[in-house]
N, C-alpha and C positions, 0 to 999 in steps of 0.2 A: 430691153437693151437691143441695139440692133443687130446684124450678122457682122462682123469684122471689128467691132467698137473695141473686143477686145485683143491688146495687144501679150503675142505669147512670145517667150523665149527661151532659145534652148537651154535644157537644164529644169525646164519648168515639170513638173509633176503633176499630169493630166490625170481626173478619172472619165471612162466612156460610158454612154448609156447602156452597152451591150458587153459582156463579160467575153473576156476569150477563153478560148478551148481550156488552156491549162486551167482555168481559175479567176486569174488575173484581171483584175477591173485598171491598175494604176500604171499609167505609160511616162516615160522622159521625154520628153521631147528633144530631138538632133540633130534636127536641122528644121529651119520655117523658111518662106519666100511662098512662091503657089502650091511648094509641095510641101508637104511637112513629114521629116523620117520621125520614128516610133518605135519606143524598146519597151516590150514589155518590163516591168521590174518584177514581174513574177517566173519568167521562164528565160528571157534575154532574147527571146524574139524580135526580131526588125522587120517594121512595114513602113511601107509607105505611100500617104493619103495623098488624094486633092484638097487643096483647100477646102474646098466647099462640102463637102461631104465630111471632111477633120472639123471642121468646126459644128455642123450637124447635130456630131457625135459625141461632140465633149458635153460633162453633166456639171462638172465645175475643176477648178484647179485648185489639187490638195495640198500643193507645195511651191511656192515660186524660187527661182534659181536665184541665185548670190550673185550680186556684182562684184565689181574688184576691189569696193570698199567694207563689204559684210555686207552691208544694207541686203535686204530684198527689195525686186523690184517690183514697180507697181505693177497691177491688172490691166491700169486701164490708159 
């Protein structure tokens, strides 16, 4: 897969390759564009990446965000 092939959205439920301090492998995603904000869901910590480096670091997505029909949305 390439870098950027996949599309993410807020609400989506990232896990990283690298665990944070509290614990926490599993991020929300809150915002995407070049930047992307990050809530831990284990502590409620906000970061916030570069693209390129947020995508790096993601291992897969554990959860995709609901649209306004139920549906989830696609990956890709």
């Amino acid at each position: 897969m390439f870098p950027g092939s996949v599309k993410y959205h807020v609400g989506d439920i990232v896990e990283l390759r690298k665990t944070h301090p509290c614990g926490g492998r599993e991020w929300e995603i809150t915002r995407t564009g070049i930047d992307f904000g990050l809530r831990c869901t284990t502590c409620g910590r906000r970061v916030m990446l570069p693209r390129h480096k947020f995508e790096k670091r993601v291992k897969r997505i554990v959860r995709y965000a609901l649209d306004l029909e139920g549906q989830t949305t696609p990956g890709t």
